[in-house]
C-alpha positions as CSV (number, residue, x, y, z in Angstrom):
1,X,10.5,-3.1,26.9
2,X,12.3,-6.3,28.7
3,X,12.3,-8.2,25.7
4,X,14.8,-10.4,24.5
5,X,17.0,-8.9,22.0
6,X,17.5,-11.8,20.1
7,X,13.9,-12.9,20.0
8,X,13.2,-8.8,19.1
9,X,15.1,-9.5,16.0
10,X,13.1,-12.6,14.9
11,X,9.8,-10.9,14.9
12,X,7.5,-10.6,12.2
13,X,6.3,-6.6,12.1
14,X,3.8,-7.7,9.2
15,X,2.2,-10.6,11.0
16,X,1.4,-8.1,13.9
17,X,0.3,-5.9,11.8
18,X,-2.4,-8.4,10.6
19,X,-3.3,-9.1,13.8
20,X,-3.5,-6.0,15.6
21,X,-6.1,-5.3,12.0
22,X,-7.8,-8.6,13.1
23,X,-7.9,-6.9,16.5
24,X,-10.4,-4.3,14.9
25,X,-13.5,-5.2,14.1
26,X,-13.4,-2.9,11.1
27,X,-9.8,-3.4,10.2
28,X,-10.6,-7.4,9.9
29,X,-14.2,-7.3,8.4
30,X,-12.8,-5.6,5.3
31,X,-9.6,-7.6,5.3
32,X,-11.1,-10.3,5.1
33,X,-13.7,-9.6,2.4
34,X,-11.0,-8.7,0.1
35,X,-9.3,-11.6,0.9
36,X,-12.2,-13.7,-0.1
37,X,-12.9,-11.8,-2.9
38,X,-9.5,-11.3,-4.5
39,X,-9.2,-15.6,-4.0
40,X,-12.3,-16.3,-5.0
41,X,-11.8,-18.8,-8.5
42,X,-14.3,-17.7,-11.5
43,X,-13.8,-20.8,-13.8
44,X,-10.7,-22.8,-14.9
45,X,-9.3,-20.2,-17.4
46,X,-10.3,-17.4,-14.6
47,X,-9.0,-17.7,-11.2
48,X,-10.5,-14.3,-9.8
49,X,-12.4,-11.3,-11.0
50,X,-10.1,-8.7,-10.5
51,X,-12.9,-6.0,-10.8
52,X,-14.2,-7.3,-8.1
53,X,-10.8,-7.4,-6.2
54,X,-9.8,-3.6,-7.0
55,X,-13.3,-2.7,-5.5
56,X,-12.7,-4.3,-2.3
57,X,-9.5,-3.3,-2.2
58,X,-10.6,0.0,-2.1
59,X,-13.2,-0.5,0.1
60,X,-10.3,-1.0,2.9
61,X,-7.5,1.6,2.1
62,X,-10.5,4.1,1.6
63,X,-12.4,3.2,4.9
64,X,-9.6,1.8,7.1
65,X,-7.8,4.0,9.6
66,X,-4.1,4.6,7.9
67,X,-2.8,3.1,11.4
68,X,-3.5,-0.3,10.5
69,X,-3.6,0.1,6.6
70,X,0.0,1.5,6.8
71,X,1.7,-1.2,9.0
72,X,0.5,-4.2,6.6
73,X,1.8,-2.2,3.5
74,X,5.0,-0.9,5.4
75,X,5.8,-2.9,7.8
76,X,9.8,-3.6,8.4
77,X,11.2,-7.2,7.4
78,X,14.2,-8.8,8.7
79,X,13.8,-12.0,6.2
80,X,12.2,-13.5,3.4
81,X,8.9,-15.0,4.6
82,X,8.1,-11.7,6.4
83,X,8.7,-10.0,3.0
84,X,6.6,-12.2,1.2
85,X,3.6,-11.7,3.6
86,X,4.0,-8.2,3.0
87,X,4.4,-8.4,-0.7
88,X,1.3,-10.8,0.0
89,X,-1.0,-7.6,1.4
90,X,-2.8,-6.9,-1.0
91,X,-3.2,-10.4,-2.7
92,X,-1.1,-9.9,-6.0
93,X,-1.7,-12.7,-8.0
94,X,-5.1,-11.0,-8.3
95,X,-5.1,-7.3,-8.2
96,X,-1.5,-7.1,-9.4
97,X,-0.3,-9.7,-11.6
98,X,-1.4,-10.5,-15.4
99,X,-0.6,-12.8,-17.6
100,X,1.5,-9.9,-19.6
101,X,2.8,-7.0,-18.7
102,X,1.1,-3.9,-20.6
103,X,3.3,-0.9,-21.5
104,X,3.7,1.5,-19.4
105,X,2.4,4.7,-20.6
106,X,-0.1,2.3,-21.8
107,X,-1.6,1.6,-18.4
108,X,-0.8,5.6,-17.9
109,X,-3.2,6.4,-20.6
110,X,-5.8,3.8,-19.4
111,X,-5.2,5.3,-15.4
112,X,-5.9,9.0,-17.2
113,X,-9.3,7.7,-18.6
114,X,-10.7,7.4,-15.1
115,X,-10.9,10.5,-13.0
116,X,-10.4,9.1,-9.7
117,X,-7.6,6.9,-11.0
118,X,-6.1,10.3,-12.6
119,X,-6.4,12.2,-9.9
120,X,-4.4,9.8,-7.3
121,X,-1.8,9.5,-10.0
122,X,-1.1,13.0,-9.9
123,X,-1.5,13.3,-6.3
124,X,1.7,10.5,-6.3
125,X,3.8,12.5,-8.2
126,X,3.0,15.5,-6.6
127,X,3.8,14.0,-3.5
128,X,6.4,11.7,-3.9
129,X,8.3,13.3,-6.6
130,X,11.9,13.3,-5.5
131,X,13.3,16.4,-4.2
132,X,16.7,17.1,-3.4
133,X,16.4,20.0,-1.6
134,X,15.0,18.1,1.2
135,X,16.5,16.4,4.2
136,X,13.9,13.0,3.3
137,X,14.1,13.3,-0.7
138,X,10.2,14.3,-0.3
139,X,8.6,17.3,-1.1
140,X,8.6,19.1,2.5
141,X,9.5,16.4,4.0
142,X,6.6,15.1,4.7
143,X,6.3,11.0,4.2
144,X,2.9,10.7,4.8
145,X,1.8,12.5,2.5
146,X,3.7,10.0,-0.2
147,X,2.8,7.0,1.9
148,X,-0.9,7.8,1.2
149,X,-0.9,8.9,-2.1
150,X,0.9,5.4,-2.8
151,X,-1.9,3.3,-1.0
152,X,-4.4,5.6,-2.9
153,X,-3.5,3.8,-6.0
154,X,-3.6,0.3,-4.8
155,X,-7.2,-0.9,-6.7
156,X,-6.4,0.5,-9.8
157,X,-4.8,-0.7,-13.0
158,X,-1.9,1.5,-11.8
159,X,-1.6,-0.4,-8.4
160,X,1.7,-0.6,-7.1
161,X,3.7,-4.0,-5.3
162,X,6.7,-4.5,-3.7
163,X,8.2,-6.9,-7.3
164,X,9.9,-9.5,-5.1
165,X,10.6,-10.7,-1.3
166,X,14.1,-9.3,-0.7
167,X,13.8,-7.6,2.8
168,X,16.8,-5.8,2.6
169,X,16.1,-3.1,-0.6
170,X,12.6,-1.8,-1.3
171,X,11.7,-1.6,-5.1
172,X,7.9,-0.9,-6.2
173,X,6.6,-1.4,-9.7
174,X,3.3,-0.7,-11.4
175,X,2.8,-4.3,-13.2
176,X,4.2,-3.3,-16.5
177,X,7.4,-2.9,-18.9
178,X,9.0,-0.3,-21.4
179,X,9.2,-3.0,-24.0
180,X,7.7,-2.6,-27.3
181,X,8.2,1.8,-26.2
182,X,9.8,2.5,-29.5
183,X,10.8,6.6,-29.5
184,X,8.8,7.1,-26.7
185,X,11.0,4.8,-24.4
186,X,12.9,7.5,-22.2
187,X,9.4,8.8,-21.3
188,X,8.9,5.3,-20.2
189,X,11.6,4.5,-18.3
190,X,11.3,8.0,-16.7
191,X,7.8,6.6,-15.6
192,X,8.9,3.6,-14.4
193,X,11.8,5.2,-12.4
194,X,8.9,7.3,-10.6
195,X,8.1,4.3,-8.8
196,X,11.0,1.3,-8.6
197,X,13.9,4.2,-8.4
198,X,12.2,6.7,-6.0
199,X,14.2,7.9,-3.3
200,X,11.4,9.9,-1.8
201,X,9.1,6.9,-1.7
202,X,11.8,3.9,-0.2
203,X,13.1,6.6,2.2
204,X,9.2,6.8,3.4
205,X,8.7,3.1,3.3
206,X,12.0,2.7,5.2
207,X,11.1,5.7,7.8
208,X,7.2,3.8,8.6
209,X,8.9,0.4,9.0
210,X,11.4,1.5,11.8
211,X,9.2,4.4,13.4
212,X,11.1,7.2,12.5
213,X,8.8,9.1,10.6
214,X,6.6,10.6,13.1
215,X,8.0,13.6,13.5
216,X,8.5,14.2,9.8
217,X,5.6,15.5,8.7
218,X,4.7,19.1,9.2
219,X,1.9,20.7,11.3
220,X,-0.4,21.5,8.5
221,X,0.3,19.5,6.0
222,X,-1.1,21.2,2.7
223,X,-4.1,19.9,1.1
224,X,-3.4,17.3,-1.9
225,X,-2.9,19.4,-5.5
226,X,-6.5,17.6,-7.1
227,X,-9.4,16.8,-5.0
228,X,-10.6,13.4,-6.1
229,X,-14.6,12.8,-6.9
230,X,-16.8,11.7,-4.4
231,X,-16.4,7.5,-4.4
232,X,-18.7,5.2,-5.5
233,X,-21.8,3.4,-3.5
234,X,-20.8,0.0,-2.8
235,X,-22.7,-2.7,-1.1
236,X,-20.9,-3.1,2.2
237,X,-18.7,-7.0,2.4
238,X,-20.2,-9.5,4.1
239,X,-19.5,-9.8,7.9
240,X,-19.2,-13.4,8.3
241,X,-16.1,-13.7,6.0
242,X,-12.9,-15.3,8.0
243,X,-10.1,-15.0,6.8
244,X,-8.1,-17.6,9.3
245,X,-8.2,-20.2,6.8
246,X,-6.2,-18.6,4.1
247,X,-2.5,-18.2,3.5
248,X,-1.7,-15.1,4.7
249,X,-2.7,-15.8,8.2
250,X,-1.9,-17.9,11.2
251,X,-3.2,-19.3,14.5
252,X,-0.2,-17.8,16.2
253,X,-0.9,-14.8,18.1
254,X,2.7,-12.7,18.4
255,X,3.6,-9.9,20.3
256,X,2.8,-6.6,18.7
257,X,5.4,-4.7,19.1
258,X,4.9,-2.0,16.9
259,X,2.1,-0.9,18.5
260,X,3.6,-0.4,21.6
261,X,6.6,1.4,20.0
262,X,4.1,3.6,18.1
263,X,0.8,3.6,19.2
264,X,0.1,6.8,19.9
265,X,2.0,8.9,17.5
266,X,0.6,6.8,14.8
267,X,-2.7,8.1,16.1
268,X,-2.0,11.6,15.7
269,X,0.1,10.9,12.5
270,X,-2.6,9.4,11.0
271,X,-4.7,12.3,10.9
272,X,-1.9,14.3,8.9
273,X,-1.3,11.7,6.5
274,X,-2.6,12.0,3.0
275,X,-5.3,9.1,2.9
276,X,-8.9,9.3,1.3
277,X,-11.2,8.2,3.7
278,X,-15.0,7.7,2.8
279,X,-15.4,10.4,5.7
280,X,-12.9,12.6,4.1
281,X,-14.3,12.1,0.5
């Protein structure tokens, strides 16, 4: 409120979200441990040890309230740089990026192999299977429940990214192809299309980003289709780990906007959405 307009327009929603995480002593603690880990250099050949990266990833989308987990995955951009910071979240060259892309229902069939990996990809196309008798595209309209089942999978060899910086359309991929598919290519590409053609999932994306989704989900929401094993023990991430010296942070402190738009809906919202918190588990 009293804001410029123009200078409204020219904020960064993902930079504040990565403050208002720094903000929490939780938030920032395991944000930065990931950081570190996910950027940590094994030898020449090796630049990270992406086991290590998918754990501590999901260390913080498991222990991490949704309302600061959510805005640095779906935060709005109104130009490249912010879209690259949030394409940037979850440190892709390591967790997301190979050297090749695998096949699809390759990296299906290795997802299907692990139970808790299994169990959140069925949860995401329970939940954010497209459904046209809805006003959103989602299954009774309810985003959240899409929007966590999504940052379920991040930590995986499933994990989904945003594929490039464009802020104006939304497309999320899985880090593989169809190629090399032969007669089992339209099951592919069908696979694929779950997550980079989803109308259920970019309308959710969209919804977070601009605050409109707070009043989309329903009362009681119902309870995900497969209940997913108890996680792993993990060592807890090392406290003194600051992540103001890498690349996806700066010294500038911005005004955080979105959490006075949304502050206190996201705090009730949070507790419908569809996350898997260690307390939950």
């Amino acid at each position: 409120a009293g804001m410029d307009p123009a200078a409204n327009s020219k904020s960064n929603h993902c930079l504040d979200a990565a403050k208002a995480c720094n903000l929490n002593d939780n938030c920032k603690r395991l944000r930065s441990g990931y950081i570190s880990t996910c950027s940590k250099e094994i030898s020449a050949t090796e630049h990270c040890s992406r086991r290590k990266c998918h754990k501590a990833l999901r260390q913080f989308f498991d222990r991490v309230p949704s309302e600061y987990t959510y805005r640095l995955l779906f935060c709005s951009c109104k130009d490249q740089a912010c879209a690259e910071r949030r394409r940037q979240t979850i440190v892709p060259s390591c967790s997301y990026e190979d050297k090749e892309k695998p096949n699809c229902l390759d990296l299906r069939n290795t997802c299907r192999t692990d139970h808790l990996c299994r169990s959140r990809l069925a949860d995401f196309h329970t939940n954010c299977q497209a459904s046209f008798q809805s006003l959103t595209s989602c299954p009774g309209d309810n985003y959240q429940a899409c929007l966590g089942s999504y940052a379920g999978l991040i930590g995986f060899d499933m994990t989904p990214n945003y594929i490039d910086a464009s802020p104006t359309s939304i497309t999320i991929s899985p880090w593989c192809s169809c190629r090399g598919s032969g007669n089992m290519e339209e099951e592919c590409e069908k696979f694929l299309r779950d997550f980079a053609e989803n109308p259920c999932l970019r309308n959710a994306i969209q919804a977070f980003g601009n605050g409109t989704d707070v009043n989309l989900s329903p009362k009681n929401p119902s309870p995900p289709v497969t209940v997913p094993p108890k996680t792993e023990k993990s060592p807890a991430l090392p406290d003194d780990i600051n992540d103001s010296n890498t690349i996806y942070d700066t010294s500038v402190i911005t005004t955080c906007t979105s959490v006075q738009e949304h502050g206190p809906k996201l705090n009730k919202s949070k507790e419908q959405s569809l996350c898997y918190s260690e307390v939950r588990l």
